[in-house]
C-alpha positions in Angstrom: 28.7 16.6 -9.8 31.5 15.7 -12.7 28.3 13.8 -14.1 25.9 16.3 -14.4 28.9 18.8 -15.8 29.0 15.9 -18.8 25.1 16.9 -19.6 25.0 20.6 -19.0 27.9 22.0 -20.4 26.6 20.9 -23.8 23.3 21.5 -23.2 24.0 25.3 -22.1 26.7 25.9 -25.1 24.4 24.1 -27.1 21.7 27.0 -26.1 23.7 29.6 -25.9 25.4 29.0 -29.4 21.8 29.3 -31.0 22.3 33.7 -30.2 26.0 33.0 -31.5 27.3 33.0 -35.5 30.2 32.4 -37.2 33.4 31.6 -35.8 32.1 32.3 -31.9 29.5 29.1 -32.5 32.3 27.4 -33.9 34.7 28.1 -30.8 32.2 27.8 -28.0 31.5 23.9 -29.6 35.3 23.0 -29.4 35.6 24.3 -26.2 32.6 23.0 -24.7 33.6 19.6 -26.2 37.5 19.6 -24.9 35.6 20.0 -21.5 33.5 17.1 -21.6 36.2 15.1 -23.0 38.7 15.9 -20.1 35.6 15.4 -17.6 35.0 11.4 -19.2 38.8 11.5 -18.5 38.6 12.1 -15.1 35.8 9.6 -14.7 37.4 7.0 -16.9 40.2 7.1 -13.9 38.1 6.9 -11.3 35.7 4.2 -9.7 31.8 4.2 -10.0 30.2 7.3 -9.6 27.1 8.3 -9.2 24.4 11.5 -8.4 21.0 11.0 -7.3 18.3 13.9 -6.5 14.4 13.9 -6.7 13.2 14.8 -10.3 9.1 14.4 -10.5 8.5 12.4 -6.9 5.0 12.1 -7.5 5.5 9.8 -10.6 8.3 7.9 -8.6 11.7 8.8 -10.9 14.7 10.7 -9.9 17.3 12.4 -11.9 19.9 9.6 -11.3 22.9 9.0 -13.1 25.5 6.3 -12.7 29.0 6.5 -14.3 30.4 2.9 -14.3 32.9 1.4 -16.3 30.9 0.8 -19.8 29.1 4.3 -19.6 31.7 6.1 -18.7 33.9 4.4 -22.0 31.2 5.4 -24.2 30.5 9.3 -22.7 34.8 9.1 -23.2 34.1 8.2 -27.0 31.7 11.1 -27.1 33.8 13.3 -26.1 36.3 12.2 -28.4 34.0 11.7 -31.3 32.3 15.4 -31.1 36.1 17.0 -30.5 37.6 15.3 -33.7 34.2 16.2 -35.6 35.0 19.6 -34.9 38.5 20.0 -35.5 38.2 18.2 -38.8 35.4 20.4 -40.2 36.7 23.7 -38.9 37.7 25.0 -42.3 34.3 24.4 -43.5 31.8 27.0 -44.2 28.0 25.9 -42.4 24.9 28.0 -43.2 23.3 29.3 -40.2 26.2 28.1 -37.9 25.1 29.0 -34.7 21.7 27.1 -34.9 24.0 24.3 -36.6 26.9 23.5 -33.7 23.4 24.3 -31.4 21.8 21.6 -32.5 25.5 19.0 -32.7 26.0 20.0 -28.9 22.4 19.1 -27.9 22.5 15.6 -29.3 26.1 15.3 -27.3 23.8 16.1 -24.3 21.3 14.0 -24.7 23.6 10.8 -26.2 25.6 11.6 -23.2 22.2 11.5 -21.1 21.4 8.5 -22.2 25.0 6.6 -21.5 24.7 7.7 -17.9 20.8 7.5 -17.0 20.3 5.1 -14.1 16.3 6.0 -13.9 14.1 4.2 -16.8 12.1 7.5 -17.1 14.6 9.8 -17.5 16.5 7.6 -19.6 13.7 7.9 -22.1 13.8 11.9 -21.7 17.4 11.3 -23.0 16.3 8.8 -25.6 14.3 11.7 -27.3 16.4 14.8 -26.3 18.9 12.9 -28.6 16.9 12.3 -31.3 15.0 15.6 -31.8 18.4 18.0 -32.8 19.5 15.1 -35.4 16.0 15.2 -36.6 16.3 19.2 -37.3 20.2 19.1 -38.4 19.8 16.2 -41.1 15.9 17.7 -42.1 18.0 21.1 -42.4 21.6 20.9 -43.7 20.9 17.5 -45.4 20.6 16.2 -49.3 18.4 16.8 -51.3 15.8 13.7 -50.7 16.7 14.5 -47.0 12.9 15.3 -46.0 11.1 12.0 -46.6 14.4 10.3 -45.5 14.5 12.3 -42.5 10.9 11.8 -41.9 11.1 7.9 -42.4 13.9 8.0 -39.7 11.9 10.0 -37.4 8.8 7.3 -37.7 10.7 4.6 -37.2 12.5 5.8 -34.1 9.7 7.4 -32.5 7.4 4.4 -32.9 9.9 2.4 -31.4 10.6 4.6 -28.6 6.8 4.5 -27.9 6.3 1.1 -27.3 9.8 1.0 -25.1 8.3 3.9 -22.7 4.7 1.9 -22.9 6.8 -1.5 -21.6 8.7 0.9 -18.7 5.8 2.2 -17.5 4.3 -1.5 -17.1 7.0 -2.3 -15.5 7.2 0.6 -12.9 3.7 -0.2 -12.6 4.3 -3.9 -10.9 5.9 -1.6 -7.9 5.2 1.5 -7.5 6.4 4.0 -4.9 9.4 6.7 -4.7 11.8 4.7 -7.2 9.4 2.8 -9.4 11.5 4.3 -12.4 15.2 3.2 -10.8 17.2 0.7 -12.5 16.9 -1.6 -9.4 13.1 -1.7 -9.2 12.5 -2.0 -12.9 15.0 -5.0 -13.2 13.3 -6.6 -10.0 9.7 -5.8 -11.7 10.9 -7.5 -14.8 12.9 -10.5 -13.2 9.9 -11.4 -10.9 7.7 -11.4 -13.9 6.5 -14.8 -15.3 8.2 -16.0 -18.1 4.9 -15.8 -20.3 5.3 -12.2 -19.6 8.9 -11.8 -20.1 8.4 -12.7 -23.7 6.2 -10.6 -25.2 8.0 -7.7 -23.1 11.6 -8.4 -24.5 10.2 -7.5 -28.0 8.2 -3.7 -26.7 11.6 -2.7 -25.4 14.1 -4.5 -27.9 12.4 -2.9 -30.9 13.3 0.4 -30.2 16.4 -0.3 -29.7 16.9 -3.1 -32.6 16.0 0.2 -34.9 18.4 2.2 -33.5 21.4 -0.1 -33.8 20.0 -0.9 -36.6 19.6 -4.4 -36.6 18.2 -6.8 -39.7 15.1 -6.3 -40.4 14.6 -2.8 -39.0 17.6 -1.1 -40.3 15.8 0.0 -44.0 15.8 4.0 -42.7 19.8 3.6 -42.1 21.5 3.1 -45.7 19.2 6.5 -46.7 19.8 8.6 -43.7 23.6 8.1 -43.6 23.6 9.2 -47.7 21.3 12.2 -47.1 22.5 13.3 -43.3 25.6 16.2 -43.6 29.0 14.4 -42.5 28.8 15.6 -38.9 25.7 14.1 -38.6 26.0 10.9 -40.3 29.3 10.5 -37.8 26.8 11.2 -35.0 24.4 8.6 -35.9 26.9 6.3 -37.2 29.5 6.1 -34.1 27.6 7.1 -31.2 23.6 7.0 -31.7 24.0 2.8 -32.6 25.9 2.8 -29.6 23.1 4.3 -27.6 20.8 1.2 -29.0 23.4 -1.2 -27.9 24.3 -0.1 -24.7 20.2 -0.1 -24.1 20.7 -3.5 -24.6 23.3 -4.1 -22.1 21.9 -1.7 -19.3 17.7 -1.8 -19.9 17.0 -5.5 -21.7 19.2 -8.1 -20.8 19.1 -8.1 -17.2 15.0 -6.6 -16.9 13.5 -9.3 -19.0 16.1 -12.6 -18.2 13.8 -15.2 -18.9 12.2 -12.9 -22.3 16.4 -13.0 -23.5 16.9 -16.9 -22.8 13.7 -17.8 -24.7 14.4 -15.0 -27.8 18.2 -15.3 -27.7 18.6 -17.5 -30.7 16.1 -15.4 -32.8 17.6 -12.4 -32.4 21.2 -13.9 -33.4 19.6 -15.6 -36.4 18.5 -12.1 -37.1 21.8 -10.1 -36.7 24.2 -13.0 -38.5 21.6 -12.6 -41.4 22.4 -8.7 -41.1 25.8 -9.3 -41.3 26.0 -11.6 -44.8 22.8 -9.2 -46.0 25.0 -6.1 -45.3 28.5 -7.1 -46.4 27.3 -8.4 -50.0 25.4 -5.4 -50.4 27.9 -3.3 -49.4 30.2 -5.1 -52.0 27.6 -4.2 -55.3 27.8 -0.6 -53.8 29.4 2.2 -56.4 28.6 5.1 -53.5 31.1 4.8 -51.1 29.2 6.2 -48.4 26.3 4.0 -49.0 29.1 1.1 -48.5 30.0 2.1 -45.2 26.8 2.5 -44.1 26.8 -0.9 -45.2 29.5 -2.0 -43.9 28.3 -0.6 -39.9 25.1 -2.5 -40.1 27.5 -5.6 -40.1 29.6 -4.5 -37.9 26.3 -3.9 -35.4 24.8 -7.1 -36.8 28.1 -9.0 -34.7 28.3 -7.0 -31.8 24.3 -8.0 -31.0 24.8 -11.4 -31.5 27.2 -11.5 -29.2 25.5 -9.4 -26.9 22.9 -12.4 -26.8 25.4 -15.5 -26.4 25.8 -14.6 -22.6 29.4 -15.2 -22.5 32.0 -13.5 -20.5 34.4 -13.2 -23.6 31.5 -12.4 -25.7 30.2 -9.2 -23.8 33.7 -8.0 -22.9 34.7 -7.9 -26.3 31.6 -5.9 -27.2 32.1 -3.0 -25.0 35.5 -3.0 -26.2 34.2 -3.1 -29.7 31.5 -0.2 -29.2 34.8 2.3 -28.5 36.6 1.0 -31.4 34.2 1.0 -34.0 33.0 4.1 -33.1 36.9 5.5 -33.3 37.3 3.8 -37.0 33.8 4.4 -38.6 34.5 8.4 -37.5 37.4 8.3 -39.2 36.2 6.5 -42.3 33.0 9.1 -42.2 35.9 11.9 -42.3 37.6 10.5 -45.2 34.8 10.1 -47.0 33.7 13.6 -46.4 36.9 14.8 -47.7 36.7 12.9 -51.2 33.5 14.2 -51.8 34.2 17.8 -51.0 37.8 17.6 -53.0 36.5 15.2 -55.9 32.8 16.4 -55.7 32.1 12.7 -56.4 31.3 9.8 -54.2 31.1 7.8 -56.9 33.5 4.9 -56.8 33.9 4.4 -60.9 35.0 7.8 -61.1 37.4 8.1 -58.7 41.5 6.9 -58.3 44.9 8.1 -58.2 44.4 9.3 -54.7 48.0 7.9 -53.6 49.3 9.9 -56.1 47.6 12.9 -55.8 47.0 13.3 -52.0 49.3 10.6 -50.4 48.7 11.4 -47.0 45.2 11.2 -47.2 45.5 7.5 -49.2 47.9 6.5 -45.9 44.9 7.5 -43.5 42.4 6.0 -45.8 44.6 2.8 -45.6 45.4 2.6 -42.4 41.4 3.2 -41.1 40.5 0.4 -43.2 42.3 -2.4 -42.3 41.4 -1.6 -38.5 37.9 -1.6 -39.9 38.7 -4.7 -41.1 40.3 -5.9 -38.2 43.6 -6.5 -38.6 46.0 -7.4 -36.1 47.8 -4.4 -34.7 45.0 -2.5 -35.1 42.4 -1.9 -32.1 39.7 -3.5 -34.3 41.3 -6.7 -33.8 41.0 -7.9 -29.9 37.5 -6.9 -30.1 36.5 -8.5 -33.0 38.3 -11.8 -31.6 36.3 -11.2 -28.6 33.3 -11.0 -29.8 33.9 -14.3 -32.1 35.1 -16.1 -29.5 32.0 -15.4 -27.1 29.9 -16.7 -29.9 31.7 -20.0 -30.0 30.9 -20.2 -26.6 27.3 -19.5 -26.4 25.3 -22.3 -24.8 23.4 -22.4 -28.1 22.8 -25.8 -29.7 23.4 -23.8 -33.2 26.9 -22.0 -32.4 28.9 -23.8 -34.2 26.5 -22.6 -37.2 26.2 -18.9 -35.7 29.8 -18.7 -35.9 30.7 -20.3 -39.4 27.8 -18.3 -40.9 29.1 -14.7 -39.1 32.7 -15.4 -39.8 31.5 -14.9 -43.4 31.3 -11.2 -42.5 35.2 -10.9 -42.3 35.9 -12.4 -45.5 33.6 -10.3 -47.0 34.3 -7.1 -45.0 38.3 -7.5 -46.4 36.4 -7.7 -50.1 34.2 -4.7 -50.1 36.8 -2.3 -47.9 39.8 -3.4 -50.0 38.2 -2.8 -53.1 37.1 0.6 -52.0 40.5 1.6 -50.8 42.1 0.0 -54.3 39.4 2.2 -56.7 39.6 5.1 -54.7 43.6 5.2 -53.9 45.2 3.5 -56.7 44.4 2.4 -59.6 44.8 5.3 -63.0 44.2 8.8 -61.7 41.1 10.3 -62.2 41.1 13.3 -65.1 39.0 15.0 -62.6 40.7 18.3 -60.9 43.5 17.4 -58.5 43.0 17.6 -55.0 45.1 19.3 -52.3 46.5 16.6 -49.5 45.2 17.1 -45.7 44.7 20.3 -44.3 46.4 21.0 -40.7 43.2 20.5 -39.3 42.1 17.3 -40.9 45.4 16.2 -40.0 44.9 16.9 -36.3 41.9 15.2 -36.7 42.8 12.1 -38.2 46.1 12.0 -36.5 44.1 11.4 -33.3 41.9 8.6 -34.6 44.8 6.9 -36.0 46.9 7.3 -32.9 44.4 5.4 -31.1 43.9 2.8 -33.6 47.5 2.0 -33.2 48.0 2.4 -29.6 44.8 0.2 -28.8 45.8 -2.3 -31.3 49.4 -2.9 -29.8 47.9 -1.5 -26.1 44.4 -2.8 -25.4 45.0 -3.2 -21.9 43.3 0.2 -20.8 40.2 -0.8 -22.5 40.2 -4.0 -21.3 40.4 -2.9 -17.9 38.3 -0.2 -17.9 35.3 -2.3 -19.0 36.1 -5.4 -17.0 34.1 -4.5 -13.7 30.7 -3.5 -16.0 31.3 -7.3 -17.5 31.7 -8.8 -14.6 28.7 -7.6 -12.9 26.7 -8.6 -16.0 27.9 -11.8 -16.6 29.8 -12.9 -13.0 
C-alpha cells in the first residue's frame, strides 16, 4: 500500500492543484512532497516490498510495483529533490501557479512510477506520464527559444520511447499469457532469445534510454533544454529524469538482453568515455554557466554508463551510490545557479565576480557543492566516483586499462571547468553590477539540507552503501 501512496499522493495534489492558485498550490506541493519523502523513508528502512493487482488482464500486465533497495534510494531522492525544489523557490512569484506546481507534482508521479514499475507495460505508462508535464512546464514557463527546444526534446524522447515499447511488446510476445508484461517473463523471453536476436534488441530498448541519460551521441537536445527549461524543471530533468534512463538500464536492459550487453558492452563504453572528454572540454570553453553544468552532467552520466556496462561488483555498487549523489549535488548546483541569475540577472560568466564579498554565504554553498561535484574526499561524491573507477579497472574488457586512463581524464578536467567557474563567479574584482542580498531563510533551508548530506555521506557513506548492497548483489552475485 506505502507504494502506491508514493504514486497517488502526487498524482491527486498534482490534480487537484490545477483548481488551486497562489499560495494554496504552493502549500498543497510542499505538503504532498514531505509525504512522499517520509513514505521512501519508511521504505528505505524496510525490506523488499511489493504490490501486485490485475491492471488490463486481457493484454497480460498487472499494475505491479516492487520497492527494492535501488528503487527505493532513488523514489528517496525524489522525494528529497522535489521537497528542497520547493522550499528553495518559495519566495518566487510563478505565473499561473496552480497549473505550474500541477504539472511539477505529475512528473514526481510518474518519475516515481517509473522507479517502482515491476511490469514492462506499465513501466512504459510511467515512461510517458513523466515526460508529458515537463513537456507542458518547459513549452510554458520556459525561455524564449523554449518552443523548438522543447519540441526537439519531445522528438527525440518520444521516438525513443517508441522503439523501447515496439522491443517490449516482442518480447511479451515470445510468451504470452497472464504476465507476459512482468519483469520475470520478459527477462526469461529476452535471455532465451538467441544471441543473433539479442543484438539488434539491446539497441530498440537502449536508445530510448541512451537519450534520456543522455549519453554521446544522443544527448544534442540536453545542453538546449537545460538553458531554456525554468530552474525547477531543469533540476527535474537534470537530477532525477537521467536517473530514470539509467536505472532503465539496470532494471529493463542488462539482465533482458545478456547476450545483446556482452556483445555491445565495449561500444557503448567507447561511447560514454567519448561523452565524458566531449563534455568536460566543452564545458570548459562555456561563458554560460548553466550551459557548463549541463555540461558538466553529461560527463558525469557519460561515467556512471560505462560502468554500468563493465559488469563489476564495485562498478555497479558505486553507480547506485552515485545516481543519489549526483542527483543531491547537481540540485544544488541548479539552485545556485538559479539564484545568480535572478540576483545578477546574468549568467554570464565574464560579467560576474565578487560574490564572496558581496553574498558570502551563498559563495560558501557554491564552494562547498562544487568540490563534491568534483569529488573530493569528504564529500559524498567521492566513494562513488571511486567506485565507479574502480569497477572499470576491473571490467573483463581487453581495452580497460585504456577505458580507464582515457575517463580519468574527466576528473582532471571536471576540477578545471568547476574551479574556474567558482573562481569567476566568487572571487575575483567585484562586478559594478547591483549588489546582491545573501541567502534568503528559505534558500538557506534549502541548501542547508543538500549540503548536510554532502557532508554526512562523504564522512558516512555506510547507509548508502548498505541500502543498495542487496539490489547489487542480485545483479551481479
Amino acid at each position: 500500500m506505502l507504494l502506491t501512496l508514493l504514486i497517488l499522493i502526487p498524482l491527486l495534489a498534482g490534480a487537484v492543484s490545477f483548481a488551486i492558485n497562489g499560495n494554496g498550490a504552493k502549500g498543497l506541493a510542499l505538503v504532498s512532497s514531505l509525504a512522499t519523502l517520509a513514505i521512501s523513508g519508511i521504505i528505505c528502512d524496510a525490506d523488499v516490498t511489493s504490490f501486485s493487482t490485475p491492471w488490463i488482464p486481457r493484454l497480460g500486465t498487472q499494475f505491479s510495483l516492487l520497492g527494492d533497495g535501488m528503487s527505493s534510494m532513488l523514489c528517496l531522492l525524489t522525494g528529497i529533490v522535489m521537497t528542497v525544489v520547493i522550499i528553495a523557490i518559495w519566495n518566487k512569484e510563478v505565473e499561473r501557479p496552480g497549473a505550474f506546481y500541477g504539472l511539477m507534482l505529475l512528473s514526481q508521479a510518474g518519475i516515481t512510477g517509473v522507479f517502482l514499475a515491476y511490469d514492462a507495460l506499465l513501466f512504459y505508462f510511467f515512461w510517458e506520464l513523466a515526460l508529458i508535464p515537463v513537456y507542458f512546464l518547459c513549452s510554458q514557463w520556459g525561455g524564449e527559444k523554449r518552443i523548438p527546444v522543447t519540441f526537439k526534446f519531445f522528438v527525440y524522447t518520444f521516438v525513443g520511447s517508441l522503439i523501447m515499447l515496439a522491443a517490449l511488446i516482442y518480447l511479451s510476445l515470445q510468451s504470452p499469457g497472464a504476465d507476459a508484461y512482468s519483469w520475470q517473463n520478459i527477462v526469461r523471453a529476452g535471455s532465451s532469445l538467441p544471441a543473433s536476436e539479442q543484438k539488434w534488441l539491446f539497441w530498440m530498448i537502449f536508445i530510448a534510454f541512451a537519450i534520456k541519460m543522455p549519453i554521446f551521441p544522443f544527448h544534442t537536445w540536453q545542453p538546449d533544454a537545460y538553458e531554456q527549461s525554468p530552474t525547477p524543471v531543469t533540476i527535474i530533468l537534470s537530477a532525477l529524469m537521467v536517473k530514470m534512463g539509467m536505472f532503465a538500464v539496470i532494471r529493463w536492459l542488462l539482465p533482458v538482453v545478456p547476450e545483446g550487453v556482452a556483445f555491445w558492452s565495449d561500444t557503448v563504453i567507447t561511447l560514454s568515455i567519448v561523452g565524458i572528454v566531449y563534455a568536460s572540454l566543452l564545458a570548459i570553453v562555456q561563458t554560460d554557466i548553466k550551459r557548463l553544468v549541463a555540461y558538466s552532467s553529461i560527463a558525469h552520466m557519460g561515467l556512471m554508463c560505462a560502468a554500468a556496462f563493465a559488469n563489476t561488483h564495485s562498478g555497479m555498487h558505486g553507480l547506485m551510490v552515485q545516481m543519489f549523489n549526483h542527483g543531491i549535488n547537481i540540485t544544488g548546483m541548479w539552485l545556485l545557479v538559479h539564484m545568480v541569475e535572478q540576483r545578477w540577472g546574468t549568467r554570464d560568466m565574464t560579467r560576474l565576480g565578487g560574490m564572496a564579498s558581496t553574498a558570502p554565504q551563498m559563495a560558501i554553498a557554491l564552494v562547498i557543492i562544487s568540490v563534491a561535484n568534483v569529488a573530493l574526499p569528504l564529500t559524498n561524491g567521492f566513494i562513488g566516483e571511486f567506485m565507479l573507477f574502480n569497477g572499470l579497472f576491473e571490467s573483463q574488457s581487453p581495452y580497460h586499462i585504456t577505458f580507464m586512463v582515457v575517463a580519468g581524464l574527466g576528473i582532471i578536467l571536471g576540477a578545471v571547468y568547476t574551479l574556474n567557474m567558482v573562481q569567476r563567479t566568487a572571487y575575483g574584482n567585484a562586478t559594478e553590477m547591483v549588489v546582491a542580498k545573501d541567502l534568503t531563510a528559505n534558500e538557506y533551508l534549502g541548501l542547508g539540507v543538500i549540503i548536510a548530506l554532502i557532508l554526512f555521506l562523504g564522512v558516512y557513506p555506510k547507509p548508502l552503501l548498505e541500502l543498495t548492497a542487496g539490489a547489487v548483489n542480485q545483479i551481479i552475485p
